[in-house]
N, C-alpha and C positions, 0 to 999 in steps of 0.2 A: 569623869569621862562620859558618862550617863547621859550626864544634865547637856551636856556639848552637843551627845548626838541627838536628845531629844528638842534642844531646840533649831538644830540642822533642819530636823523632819518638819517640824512647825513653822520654818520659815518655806520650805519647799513646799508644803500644802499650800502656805498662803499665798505662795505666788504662782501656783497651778492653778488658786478661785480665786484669785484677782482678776478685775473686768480690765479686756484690754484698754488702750487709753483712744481715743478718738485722734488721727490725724490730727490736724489744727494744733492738738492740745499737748502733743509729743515734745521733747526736749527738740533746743535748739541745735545745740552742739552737732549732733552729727546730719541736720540738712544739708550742707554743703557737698557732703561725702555719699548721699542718698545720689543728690543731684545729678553729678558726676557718675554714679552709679548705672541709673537710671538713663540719663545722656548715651552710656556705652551701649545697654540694651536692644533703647530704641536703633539705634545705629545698626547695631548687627541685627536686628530683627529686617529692616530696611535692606539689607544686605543678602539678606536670605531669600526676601522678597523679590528682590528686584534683580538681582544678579540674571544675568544671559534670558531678559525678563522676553526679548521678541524671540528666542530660539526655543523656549521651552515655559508651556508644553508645548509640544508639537501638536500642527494643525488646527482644527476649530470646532469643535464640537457642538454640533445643530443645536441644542439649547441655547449656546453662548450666542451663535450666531441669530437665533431668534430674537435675542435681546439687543441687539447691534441694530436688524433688521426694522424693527419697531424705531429704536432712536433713528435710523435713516425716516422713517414716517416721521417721526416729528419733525425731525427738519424741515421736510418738505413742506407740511401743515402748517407744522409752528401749536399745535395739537397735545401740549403735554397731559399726561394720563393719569389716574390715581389706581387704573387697574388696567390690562393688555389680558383679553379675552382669548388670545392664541396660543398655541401650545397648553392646553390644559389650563391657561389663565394663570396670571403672575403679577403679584404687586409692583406698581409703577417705578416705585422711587430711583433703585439701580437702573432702570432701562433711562430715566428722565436725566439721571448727572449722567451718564455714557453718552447722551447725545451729546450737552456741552464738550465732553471730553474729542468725539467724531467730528464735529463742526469745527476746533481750533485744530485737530493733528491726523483727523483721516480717518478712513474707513478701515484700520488695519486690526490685526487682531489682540497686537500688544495694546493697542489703544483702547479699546473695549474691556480687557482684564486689569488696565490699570484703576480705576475707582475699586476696583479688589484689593488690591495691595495696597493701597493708601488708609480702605478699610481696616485688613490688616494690620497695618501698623500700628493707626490709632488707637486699635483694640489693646493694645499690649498696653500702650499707656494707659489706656482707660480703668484695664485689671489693677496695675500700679498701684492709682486711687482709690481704685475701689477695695483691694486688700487691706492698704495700709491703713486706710476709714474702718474697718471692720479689725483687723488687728493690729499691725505693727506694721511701721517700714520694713523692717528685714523680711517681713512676709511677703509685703506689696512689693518687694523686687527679686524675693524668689518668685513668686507668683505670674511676675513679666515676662524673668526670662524663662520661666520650664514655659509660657505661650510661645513665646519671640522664637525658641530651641525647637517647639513643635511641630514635625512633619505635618503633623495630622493640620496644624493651622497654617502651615505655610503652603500647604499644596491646596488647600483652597481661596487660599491670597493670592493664587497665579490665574486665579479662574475667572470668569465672566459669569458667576453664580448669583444672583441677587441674595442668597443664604447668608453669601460672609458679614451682610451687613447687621444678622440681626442680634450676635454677641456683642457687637460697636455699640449700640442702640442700647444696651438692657446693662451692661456693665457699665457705661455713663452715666442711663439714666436712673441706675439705683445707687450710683456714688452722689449727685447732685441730689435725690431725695434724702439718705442716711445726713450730709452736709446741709442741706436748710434742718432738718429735724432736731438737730443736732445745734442748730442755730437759734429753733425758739424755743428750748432747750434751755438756751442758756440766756434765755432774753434776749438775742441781738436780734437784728433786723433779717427777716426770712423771705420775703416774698418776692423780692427776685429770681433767689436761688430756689424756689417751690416752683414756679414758674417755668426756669431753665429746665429742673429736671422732667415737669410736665411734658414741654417743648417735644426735649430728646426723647422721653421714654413712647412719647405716641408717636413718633415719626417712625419706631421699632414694628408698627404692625403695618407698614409700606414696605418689608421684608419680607417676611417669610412666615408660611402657615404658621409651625410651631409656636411663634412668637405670642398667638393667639390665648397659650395657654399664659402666660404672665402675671394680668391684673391676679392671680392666685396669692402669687411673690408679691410684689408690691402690696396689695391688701395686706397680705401678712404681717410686714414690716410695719403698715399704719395701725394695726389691731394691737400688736407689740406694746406701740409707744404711749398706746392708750392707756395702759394701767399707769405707769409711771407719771402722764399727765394728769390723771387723777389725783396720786399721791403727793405730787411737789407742786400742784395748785397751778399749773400751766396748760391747763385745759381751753380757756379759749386761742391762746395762739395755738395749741396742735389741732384744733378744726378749722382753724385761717389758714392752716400751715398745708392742712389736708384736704381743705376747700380748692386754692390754687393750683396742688399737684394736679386733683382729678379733673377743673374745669378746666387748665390747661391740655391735656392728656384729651380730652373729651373733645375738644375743639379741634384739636389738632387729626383724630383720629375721624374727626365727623366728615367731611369727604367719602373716603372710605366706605364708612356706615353707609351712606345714602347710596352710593353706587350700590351695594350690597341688598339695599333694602328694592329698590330699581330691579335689580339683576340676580332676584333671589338663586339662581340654581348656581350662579358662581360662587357662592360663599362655601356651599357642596362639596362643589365642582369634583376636584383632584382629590378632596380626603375621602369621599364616596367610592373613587377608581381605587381608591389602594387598600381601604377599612378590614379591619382584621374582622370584620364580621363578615366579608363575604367568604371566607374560608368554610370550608364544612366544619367543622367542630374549634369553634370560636372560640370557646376558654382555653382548650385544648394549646392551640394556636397562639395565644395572649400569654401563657407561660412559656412558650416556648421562644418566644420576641423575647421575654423578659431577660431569659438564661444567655440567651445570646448575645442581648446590649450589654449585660453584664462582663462577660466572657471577651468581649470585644477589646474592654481596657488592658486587658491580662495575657489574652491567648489567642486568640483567632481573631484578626479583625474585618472590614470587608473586603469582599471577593473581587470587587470591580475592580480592574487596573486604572480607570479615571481616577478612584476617590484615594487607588491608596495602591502600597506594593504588596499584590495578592495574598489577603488571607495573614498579614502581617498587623500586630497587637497596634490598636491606635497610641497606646503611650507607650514609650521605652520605659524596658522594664523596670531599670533603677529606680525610674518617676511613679511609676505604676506599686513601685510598694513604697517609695512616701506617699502616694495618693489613697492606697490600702490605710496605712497608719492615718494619714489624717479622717479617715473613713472613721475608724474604730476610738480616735481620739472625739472626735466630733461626739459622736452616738455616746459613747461614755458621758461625756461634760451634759447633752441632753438628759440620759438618762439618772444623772445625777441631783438634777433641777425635778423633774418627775417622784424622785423619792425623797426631795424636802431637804437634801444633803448640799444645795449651794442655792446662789442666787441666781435668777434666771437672767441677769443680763454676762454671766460671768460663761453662758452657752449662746449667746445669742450672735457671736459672728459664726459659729459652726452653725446652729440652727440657719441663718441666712442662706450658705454654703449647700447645705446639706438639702434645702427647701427647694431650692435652683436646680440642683443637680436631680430632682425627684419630678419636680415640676414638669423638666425639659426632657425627662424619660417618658414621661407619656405619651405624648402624640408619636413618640419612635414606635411604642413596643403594638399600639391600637391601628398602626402601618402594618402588611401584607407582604412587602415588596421589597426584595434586595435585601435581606435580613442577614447580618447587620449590616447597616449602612450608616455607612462614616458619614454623607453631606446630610440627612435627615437630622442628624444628631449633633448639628453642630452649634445652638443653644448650647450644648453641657461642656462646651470649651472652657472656658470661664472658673465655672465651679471645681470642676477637676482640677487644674493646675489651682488651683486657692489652697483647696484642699491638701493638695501634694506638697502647696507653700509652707502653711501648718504643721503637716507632718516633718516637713523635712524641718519647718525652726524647732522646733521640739524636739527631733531624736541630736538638733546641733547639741542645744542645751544639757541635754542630760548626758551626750558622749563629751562633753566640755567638762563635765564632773569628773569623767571616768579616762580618758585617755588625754596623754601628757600635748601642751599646744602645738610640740613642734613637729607630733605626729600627724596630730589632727590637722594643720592646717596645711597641710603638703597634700592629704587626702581629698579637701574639701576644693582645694586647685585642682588637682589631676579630675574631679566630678564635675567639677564647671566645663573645663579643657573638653573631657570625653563628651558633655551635654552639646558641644558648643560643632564638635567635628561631625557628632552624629547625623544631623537633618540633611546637612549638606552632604556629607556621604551617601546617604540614601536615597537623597534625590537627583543627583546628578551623577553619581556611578553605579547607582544599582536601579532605580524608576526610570531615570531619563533615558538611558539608554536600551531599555528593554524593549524588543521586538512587540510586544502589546500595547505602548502606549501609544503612535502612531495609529494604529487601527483604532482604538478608545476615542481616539478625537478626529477624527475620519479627516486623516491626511491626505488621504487620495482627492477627497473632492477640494483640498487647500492648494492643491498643483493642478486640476483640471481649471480653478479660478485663475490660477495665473496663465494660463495657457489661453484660456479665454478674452482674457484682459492684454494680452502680448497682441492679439490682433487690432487692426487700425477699427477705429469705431464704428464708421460708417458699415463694416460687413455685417451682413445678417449673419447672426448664431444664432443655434437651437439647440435647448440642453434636451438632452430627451434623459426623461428622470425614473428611472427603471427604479428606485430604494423605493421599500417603502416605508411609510412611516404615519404621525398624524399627519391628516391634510392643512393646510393654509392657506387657502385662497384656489382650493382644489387643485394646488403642488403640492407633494406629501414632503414633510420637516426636513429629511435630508440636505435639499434643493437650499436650505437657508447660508449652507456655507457659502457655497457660490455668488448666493444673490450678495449676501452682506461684502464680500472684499471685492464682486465687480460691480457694486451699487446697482443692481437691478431689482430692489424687492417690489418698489411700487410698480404701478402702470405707468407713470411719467418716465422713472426710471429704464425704463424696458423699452419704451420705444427711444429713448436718448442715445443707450446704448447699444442698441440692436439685437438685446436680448431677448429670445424668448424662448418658453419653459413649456415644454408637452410633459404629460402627468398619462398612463394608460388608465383606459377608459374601466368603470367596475365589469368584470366578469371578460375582461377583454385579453390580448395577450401581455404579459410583463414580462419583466427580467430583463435577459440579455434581447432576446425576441422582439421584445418593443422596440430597444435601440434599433434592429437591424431593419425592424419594420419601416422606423422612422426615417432611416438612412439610405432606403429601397424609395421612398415617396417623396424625399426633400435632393436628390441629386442635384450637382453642383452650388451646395451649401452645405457651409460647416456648420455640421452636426457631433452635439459633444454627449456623449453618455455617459450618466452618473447612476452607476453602479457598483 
């Protein structure tokens, strides 16, 4: 009886330090049922997405509609951009595919947050490969759907955020590097797929600052594979292999760079306005970002009613303590590489995981502003749900030992079921209907556009723009709703449609005062005030 449990335990070790198997290299048998698997996901991720996509959210939130605004410029120009120097300045790429999107279906505002959701979705698929590359199918499709099931990722797949693009970007383009690596690896032919990943992973910093911290992670992954190229005598293909990733990635990102190098204070720009240095007591302040990013996943998440439902944990909690356990499993399997007790590649899809999720914590916690904040942090999309992937195949496994199948698996339904009812319950009977999300996305100025837009073209309008906000063309940001759904943002636009925008003068009267000013000086012309 001895001998029975002692080689139980010997075989359970062994398959706790066995290195997971690389995608590709996975049995055959159960592809078809991954497929099909995965087919369902995407579908209801898509569904989460898009469902009652032009009613909500409600309104148009001036950042969104700045990004609208700018794709209305290009239209006009034909002028596409690798950087939009307004509003604090914002990489191109979202505002450049929105115009496409504006030019075939309109200036509306469903139209502008769709390349979000499309983002979205692809993201889920992206995590898929990229899990199951790193550990197993059964990971790569828990890992899809805790994203596809996520408030936290579907409420900014509704948005006109250039953000959502930049987990699309960095979970592709570290499945396509791990997949060529992995390919000269094994002797086949790589440099396509080095290429590809190049391609996608630099197109990642036409997203979002964050994004910025990356080459960390990826370096990492190429520093990794270096030893083992050493050791199995495949060194010159992992520098051809490594060659392509960065000359593509470098090309791709060179654009960028040179505007950058052109327009040195924009590279600053926004991470100077928010720097946790400018706090009084800096370190001080740096821990206390830390406590709260962390806190975020668990207990308190952000306050804004835009990013989230007030002060509500970013992960549900079930996922939040598989994301806990794959935490503690991760650091473990590390930690056990560190004391000489396994092989390092038998930790290297948690190190991956664990690398990302640490990575994309920095630029959050060295932030000032909005602490915590869901859309800053949404890099760490990705790795959390990987992570929570992990933990949950592992506590399957070993409750698979201990509780009888026909318990467990009535359990493991009712946990899909309740993952699957939750997002949609919180988004549209408890966020969407909440008295503060209206005002979060300034509804009022999304009916003062239609009321503007219901009159015949030829009348003269005057918005008199009482909010304030940054300036744009010395109209402060607010004005962006309006201008984007009645097309007035340019000056062509403006005299076409007989718009035009009064802004109070500095040190002059505002508020409601200005409008009544305006409205005392423009008699018999409609005068619309956005305040």
């Amino acid at each position: 009886m001895r001998e029975v449990r002692k080689t139980r335990r010997a075989r359970r070790r062994e398959s706790a330090n066995s290195p997971t198997v690389p995608l590709a290299a996975q049995p055959h048998v159960h592809r078809n049922l991954s497929r099909a698997l995965l087919l369902l996901i995407l579908a209801f991720a898509a569904f989460l997405r898009l469902d009652q996509f032009a009613a909500f959210p409600p309104g148009l939130y001036p950042d969104e509609a700045m990004n609208g605004s700018n794709a209305l410029e290009v239209l006009e120009t034909g002028h596409f951009q690798v950087f939009y120097p307004e509003n604090n300045g914002r990489e191109g790429l979202y505002i450049d595919i929105a115009a496409v999107f504006v030019h075939f279906l309109g200036n509306r505002a469903w139209v502008l947050r769709l390349p979000a959701a499309i983002f979205g979705i692809l993201t889920v698929w992206g995590v898929y490969f990229l899990a199951a590359e790193l550990f197993s199918r059964p990971v790569g499709l828990l890992a899809s759907f805790f994203v596809a099931t996520s408030f936290w990722h579907m409420n900014f797949s509704r948005m006109a955020f250039r953000a959502i693009a930049a987990p699309f970007f960095l979970a592709w383009g570290l499945y396509f590097l791990l997949a060529g690596v992995r390919r000269a690896r094994a002797r086949q032919p790589f440099t396509g797929m080095m290429l590809l990943a190049g391609l996608v992973y630099g197109l990642g910093f036409y997203t979002y600052i964050p994004y910025r911290i990356t080459p960390v992670l990826a370096g990492g992954i190429l520093i990794y594979y270096l030893i083992p190229a050493r050791r199995e005598k495949w060194l010159p293909a992992f520098w051809s292999a490594s060659a392509c990733f960065a000359a593509a990635s470098a090309l791709i990102a060179a654009p960028l760079a040179v505007y950058f190098l052109r327009h040195p204070g924009t590279f600053f720009g926004r991470v100077s306005q928010v720097s946790v240095l400018l706090a009084p007591q800096p370190l001080l302040e740096l821990l206390r970002n830390a406590w709260r990013t962390a806190r975020m996943f668990f207990v308190k998440g952000d306050p804004n009613w835009r990013h989230n439902v007030a002060w509500r944990a970013e992960v549900f909690w079930p996922v939040a303590i598989l994301f806990a356990l794959g935490i503690a499993i991760g650091a473990a399997s590390v930690y056990a590489v560190i004391r000489r007790r396994s092989k390092p590649e038998h930790c290297f899809p948690y190190a991956v995981a664990l690398g990302w999720l640490v990575a994309a914590t920095i630029p959050v916690v060295l932030s000032n502003e909005g602490m915590p904040h869901a859309l800053r942090s949404i890099l760490m999309i990705p790795p959390v749900f990987i992570l929570a992937a992990a933990g949950a195949h592992e506590a399957y496994l070993f409750l698979s030992r201990k509780v009888p199948g026909t318990l467990l698996a009535p359990a493991a339904a009712l946990f899909f079921l309740i993952l699957c009812w939750e997002p949609y319950h919180t988004y549209f009977d408890l966020w969407a209907v909440n008295p503060n999300v209206p005002e979060a996305f300034n509804a009022r100025a999304v009916d003062l556009a239609g009321r503007i837009d219901a009159l015949p073209r030829e009348t003269a309008k005057y918005v008199a723009v009482a909010d304030r906000g940054v300036p744009v063309h010395g109209i402060p940001m607010p004005a962006q709703t309006v201008m984007f759904l009645t097309r007035s943002y340019t000056q062509k636009e403006q005299d076409e449609t007989h718009i035009h925008y009064l802004a109070p003068a500095d040190g002059g009267v505002a508020g409601i005062a200005f409008c009544r000013q305006v409205a005392a000086s423009l008699r018999g012309v409609k005068v619309f005030c956005l305040y």
